[in-house]
C-alpha positions in Angstrom: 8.8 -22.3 25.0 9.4 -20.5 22.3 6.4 -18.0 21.1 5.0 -18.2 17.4 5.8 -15.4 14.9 2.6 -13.4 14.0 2.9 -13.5 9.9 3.3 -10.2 7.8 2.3 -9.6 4.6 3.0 -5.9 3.0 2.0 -4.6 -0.9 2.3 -1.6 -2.5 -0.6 -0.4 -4.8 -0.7 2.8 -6.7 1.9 4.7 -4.9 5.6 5.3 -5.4 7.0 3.2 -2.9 8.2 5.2 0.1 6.1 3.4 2.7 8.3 0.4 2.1 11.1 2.6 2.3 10.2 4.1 5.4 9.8 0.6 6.4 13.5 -0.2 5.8 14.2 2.7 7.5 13.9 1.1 11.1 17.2 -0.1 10.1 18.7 -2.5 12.6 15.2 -2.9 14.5 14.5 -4.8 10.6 16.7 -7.4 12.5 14.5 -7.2 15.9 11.5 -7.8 13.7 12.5 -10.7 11.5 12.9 -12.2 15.1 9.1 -11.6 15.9 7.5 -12.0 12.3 7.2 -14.1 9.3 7.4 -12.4 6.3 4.8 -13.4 3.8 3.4 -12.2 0.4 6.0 -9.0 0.3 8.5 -7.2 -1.7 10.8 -7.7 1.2 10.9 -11.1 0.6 9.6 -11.6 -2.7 6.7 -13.8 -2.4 4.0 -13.3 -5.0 1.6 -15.5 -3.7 -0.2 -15.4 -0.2 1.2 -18.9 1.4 -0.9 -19.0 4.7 -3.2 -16.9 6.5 -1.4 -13.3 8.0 -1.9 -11.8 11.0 -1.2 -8.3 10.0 -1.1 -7.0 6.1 0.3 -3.4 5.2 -1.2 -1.9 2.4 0.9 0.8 0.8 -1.5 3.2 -2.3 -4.6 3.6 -3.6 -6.2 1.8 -6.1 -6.1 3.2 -9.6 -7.0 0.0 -11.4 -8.4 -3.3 -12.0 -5.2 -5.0 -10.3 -5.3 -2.9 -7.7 -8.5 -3.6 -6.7 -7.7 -7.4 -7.1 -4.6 -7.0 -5.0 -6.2 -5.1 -2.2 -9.7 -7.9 -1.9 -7.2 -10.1 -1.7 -5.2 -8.9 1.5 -8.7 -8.4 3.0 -9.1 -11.8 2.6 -6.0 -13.4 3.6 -5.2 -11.1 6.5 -7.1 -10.8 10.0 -5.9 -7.0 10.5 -5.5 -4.6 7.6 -3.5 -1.3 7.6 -3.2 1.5 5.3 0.1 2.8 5.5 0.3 6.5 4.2 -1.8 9.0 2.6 -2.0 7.3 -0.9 -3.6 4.4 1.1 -5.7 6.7 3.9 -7.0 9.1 0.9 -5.5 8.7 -2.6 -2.4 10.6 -2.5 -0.7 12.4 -5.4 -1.8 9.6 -7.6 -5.6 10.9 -6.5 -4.6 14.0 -8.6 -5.9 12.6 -11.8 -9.7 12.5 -10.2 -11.8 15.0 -11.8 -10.3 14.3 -15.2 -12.2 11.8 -17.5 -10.2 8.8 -17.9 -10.4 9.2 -21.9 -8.1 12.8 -21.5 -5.7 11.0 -19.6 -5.1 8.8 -22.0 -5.5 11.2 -24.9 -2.6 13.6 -23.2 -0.8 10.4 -22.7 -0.5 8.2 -25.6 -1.8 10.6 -28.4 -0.8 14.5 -27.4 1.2 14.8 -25.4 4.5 16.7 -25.3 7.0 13.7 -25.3 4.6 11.6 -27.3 6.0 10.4 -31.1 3.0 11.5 -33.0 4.2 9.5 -36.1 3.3 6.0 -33.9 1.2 6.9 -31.4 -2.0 4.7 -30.3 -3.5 3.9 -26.9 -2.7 0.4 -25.8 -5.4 -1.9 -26.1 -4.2 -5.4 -24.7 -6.2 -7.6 -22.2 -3.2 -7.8 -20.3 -2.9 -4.2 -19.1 -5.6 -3.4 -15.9 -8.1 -1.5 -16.6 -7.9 2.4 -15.3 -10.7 3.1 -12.8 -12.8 6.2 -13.4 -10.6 7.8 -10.1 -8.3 6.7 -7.6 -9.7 5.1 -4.3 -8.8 5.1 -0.8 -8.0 1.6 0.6 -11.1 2.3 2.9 -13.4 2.9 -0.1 -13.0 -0.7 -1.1 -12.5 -3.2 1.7 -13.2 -2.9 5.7 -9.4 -1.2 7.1 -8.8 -2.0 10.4 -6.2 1.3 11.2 -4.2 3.7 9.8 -0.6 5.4 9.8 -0.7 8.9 8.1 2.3 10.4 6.2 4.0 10.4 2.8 5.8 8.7 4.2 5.0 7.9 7.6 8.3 7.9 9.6 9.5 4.9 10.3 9.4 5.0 14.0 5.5 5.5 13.7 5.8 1.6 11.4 8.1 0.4 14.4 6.1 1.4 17.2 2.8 0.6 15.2 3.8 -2.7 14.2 5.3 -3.5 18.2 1.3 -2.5 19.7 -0.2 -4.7 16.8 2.2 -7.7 17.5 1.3 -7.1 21.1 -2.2 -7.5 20.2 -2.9 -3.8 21.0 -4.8 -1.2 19.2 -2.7 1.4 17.2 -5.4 3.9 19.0 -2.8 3.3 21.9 0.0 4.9 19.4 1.8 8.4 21.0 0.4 11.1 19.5 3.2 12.7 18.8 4.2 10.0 16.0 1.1 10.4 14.3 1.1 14.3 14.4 2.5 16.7 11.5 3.2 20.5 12.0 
């Protein structure tokens, strides 16, 4: 009898991507892992929209905005064990450098001052559509209940192998060697 594939789902948030990368960087163990997981709501398969209940989401960044925020509740929701996935995610990252500035500078220096700024046509964007900047940049942890996480910008991708093999075991990353998780 053939056992069921536990479902993965995988975002990235405010970040720039690398934890995905590491990701791909298990290179042919990406085949080993199609064979024990569904891919769900993930750039590595393209689905936008959650399409059953996952067993383990990823969550790649912080949360710098409205959409963000929206993006994240909803992996809570939709997946019974959450994972923030490198230090954007864990504790804001470089994106978390903008805390301690008032949001209204940061769009001043942006869109009216700043050095590669056209002053001739410049304006702050002002559309419903655009996600409204939080006041700082949030750990995942700061918004919804995390259930582990895997430091590193980016964490190697042996540490996202190894993690993901304990969690589709149904083991705790706390059994993870400590030498993946440790930086010198």
């Amino acid at each position: 009898m053939k056992k069921k594939k536990l479902v993965l789902a995988t975002t990235s948030l405010a970040g720039c991507f690398g934890c995905h990368m590491s990701l791909l960087d298990i290179d042919e163990r990406i085949l080993d892992l199609v064979e024990l997981v569904t891919f769900d709501k993930s750039p590595i398969d393209d689905i936008k929209e959650f399409t059953q209940m996952c067993d383990i989401g990823l969550i790649e960044g912080g949360c710098c905005n409205s959409e963000n925020v929206r993006v994240l509740r909803d992996f809570r929701k939709h997946c019974k064990i959450l994972v923030s996935v490198g230090q954007c995610a864990i504790t804001g990252g470089l994106p978390a450098l903008r805390n301690g500035i008032p949001v209204a500078e940061l769009f001043k220096e942006a869109f009216l001052t700043g050095p590669t700024v056209d002053s001739k046509s410049s304006q702050i964007p002002n559309d419903e559509e655009i996600p409204m900047l939080l006041d700082r940049v949030y750990p995942c942890h700061e918004i919804v209940k995390i259930d582990g996480y895997l430091p590193g910008c980016p964490p190697r991708a042996d540490l996202l192998w190894e993690a993901l093999n304990l969690l589709i075991a149904g083991k705790s990353l706390d059994e993870l060697n400590f030498d993946l998780v440790r930086y010198d």
